[in-house]
C-alpha positions as CSV (number, residue, x, y, z in Angstrom):
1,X,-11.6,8.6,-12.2
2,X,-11.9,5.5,-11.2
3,X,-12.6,2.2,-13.0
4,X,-14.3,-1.0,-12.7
5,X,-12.9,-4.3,-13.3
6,X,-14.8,-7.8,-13.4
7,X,-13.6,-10.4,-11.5
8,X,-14.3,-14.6,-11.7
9,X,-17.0,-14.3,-8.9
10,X,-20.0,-12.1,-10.6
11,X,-20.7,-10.3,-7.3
12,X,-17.9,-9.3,-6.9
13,X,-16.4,-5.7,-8.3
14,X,-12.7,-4.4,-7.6
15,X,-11.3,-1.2,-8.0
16,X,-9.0,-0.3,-9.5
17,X,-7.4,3.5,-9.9
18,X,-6.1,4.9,-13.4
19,X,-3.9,3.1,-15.3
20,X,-1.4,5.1,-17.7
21,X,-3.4,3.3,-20.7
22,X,-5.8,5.9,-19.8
23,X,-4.1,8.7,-21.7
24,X,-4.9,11.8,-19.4
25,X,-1.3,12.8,-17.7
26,X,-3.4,13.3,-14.2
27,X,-4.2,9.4,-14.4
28,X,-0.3,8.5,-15.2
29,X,0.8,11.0,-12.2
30,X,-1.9,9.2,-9.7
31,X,-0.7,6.1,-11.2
32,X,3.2,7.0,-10.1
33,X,2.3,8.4,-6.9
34,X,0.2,6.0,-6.0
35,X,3.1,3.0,-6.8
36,X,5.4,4.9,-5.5
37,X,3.3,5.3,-2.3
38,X,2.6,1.8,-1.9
39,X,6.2,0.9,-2.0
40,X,6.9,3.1,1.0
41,X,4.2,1.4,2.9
42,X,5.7,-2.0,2.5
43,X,9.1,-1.0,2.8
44,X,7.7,0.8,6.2
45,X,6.3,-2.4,6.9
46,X,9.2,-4.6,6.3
47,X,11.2,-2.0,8.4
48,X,9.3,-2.7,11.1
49,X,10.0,-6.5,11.0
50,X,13.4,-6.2,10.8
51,X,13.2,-3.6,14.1
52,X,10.8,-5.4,16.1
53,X,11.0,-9.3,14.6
54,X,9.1,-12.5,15.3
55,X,5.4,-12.8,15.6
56,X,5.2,-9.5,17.0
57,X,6.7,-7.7,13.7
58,X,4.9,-10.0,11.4
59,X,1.7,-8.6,12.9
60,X,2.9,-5.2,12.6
61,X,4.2,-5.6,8.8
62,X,-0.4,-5.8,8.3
63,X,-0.2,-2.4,9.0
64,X,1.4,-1.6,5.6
65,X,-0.1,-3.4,3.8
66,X,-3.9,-1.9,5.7
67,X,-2.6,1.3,4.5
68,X,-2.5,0.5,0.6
69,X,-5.6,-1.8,1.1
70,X,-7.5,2.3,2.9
71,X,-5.5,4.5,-0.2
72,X,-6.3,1.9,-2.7
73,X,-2.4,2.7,-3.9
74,X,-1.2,0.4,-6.2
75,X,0.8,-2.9,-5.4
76,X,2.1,-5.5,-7.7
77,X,1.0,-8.1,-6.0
78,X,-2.2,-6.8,-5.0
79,X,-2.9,-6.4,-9.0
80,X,-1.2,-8.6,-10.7
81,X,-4.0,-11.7,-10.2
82,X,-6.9,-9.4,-11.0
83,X,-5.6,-7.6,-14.4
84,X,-5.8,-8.7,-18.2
85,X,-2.2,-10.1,-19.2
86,X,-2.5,-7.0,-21.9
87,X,-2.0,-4.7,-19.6
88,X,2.0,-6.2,-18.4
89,X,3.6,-3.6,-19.6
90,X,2.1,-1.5,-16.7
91,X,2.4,-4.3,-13.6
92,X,5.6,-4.1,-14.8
93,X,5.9,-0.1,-14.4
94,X,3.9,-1.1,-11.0
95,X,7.0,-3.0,-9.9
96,X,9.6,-0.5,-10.6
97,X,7.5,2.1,-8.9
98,X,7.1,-0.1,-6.1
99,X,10.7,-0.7,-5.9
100,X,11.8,3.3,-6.0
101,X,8.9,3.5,-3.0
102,X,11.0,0.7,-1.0
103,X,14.1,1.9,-1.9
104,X,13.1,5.3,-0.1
105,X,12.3,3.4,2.6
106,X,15.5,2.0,3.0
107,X,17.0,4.8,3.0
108,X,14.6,6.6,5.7
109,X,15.5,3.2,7.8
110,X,18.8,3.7,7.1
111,X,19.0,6.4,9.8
112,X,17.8,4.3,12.2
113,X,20.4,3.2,14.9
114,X,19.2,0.1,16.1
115,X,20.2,-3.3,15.2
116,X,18.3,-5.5,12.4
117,X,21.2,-7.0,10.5
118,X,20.7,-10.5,12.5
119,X,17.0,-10.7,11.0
120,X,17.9,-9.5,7.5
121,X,20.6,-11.5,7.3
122,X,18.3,-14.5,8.1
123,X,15.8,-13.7,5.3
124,X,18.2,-12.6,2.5
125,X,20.4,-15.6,3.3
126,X,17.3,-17.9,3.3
127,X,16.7,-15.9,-0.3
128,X,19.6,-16.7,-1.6
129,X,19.7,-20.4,-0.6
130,X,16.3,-21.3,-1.9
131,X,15.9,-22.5,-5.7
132,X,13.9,-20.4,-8.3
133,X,11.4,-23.4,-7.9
134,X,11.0,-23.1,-4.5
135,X,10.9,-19.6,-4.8
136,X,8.0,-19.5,-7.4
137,X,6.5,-21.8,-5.5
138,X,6.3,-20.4,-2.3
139,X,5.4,-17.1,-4.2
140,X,2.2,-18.7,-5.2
141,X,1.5,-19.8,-1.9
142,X,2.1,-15.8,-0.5
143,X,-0.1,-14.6,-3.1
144,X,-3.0,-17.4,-2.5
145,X,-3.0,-15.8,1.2
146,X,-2.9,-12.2,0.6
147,X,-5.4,-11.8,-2.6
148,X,-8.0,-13.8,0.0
149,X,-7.0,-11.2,2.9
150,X,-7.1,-8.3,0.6
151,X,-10.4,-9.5,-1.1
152,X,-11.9,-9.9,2.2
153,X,-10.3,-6.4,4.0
154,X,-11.5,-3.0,2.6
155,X,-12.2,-4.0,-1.1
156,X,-16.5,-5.7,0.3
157,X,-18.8,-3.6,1.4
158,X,-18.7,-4.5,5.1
159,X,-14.5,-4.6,5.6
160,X,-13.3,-7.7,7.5
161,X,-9.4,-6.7,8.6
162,X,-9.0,-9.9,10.2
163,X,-7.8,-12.0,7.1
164,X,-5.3,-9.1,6.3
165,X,-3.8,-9.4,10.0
166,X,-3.3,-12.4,10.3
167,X,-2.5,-13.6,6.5
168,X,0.2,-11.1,6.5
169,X,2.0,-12.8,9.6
170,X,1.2,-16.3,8.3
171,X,3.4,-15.9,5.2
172,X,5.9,-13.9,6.7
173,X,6.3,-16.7,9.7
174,X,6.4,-19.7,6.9
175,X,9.0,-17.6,5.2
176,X,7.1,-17.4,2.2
177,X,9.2,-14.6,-0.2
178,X,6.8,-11.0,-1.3
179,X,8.9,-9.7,-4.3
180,X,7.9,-6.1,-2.9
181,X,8.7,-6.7,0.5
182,X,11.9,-8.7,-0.6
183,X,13.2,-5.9,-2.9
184,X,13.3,-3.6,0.6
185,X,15.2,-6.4,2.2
């Protein structure tokens, strides 16, 4: 089951897939899987970065993000601009279940023998440099850019990927911080 959700702009109707509030025990297990799921993708994604790097690997980090935009799984960021501030206990359930998704992820890329220690180093040091303002801020300015290339992806009823391709390298190259995407890092 699937329900509807109101945005600002009348036309315009996003979906969004069961929420635990909605008491059956099949909605709360589509709910974990799909967090879960999304989590993977972007940790995938952010995997991919750190192997490949630069403009290339930003471009390729779209394609997990393309993958929750298709399953319509469920990512924090993704849903925490479009739902009612009563619902925070579950984007906060969202997160963790986004985390345990990239947390799998890193430990599927931690077989993987190649190097990506110089480019993780680079972001988690820039992390840990940066103030919580700057943070925040720069946080608004990655979710400005990807709720307009998600809104405009698969969510319309004539999809336009090219937003999602190339918002995704935009914030990535202005090393703008994804709190999914960072908790993989």
């Amino acid at each position: 089951m699937v329900s509807s959700r109101r945005t600002e702009n009348p036309e315009m109707v996003v979906r969004v897939h069961p929420a635990p509030h909605q008491t059956s025990i099949f909605n709360m297990i589509e709910f974990v899987k799909r967090s879960i799921l999304a989590g993977v993708f972007i940790g995938i994604a952010g995997f991919v970065y750190l192997s490949v790097g630069s403009f290339i690997g930003a471009l390729l980090f779209a394609l997990g993000l393309s993958c929750v935009v298709l399953y319509k799984l469920n990512l924090y960021t993704g849903k925490a601009g479009i739902w009612d501030l009563k619902y925070i206990h579950e984007l906060m359930l969202m997160l963790i279940l986004n985390s345990i998704g990239c947390f799998a992820a890193a430990l599927i890329a931690n077989f993987q023998s190649g190097n990506v220690g110089d480019t993780l180093f680079t972001i988690i040091e820039a992390r840990r440099n940066a103030s919580w303002l700057a943070i925040f801020v720069l946080s608004i300015g990655t979710g400005i850019i990807m709720e307009a290339a998600v809104q405009h992806s698969g969510r319309t009823p004539k999809p336009n990927w090219i937003p999602l391709i190339l918002g995704v390298p935009t914030f990535i190259l202005c090393g703008m911080p994804h709190c999914v995407a960072d908790i993989f890092y």
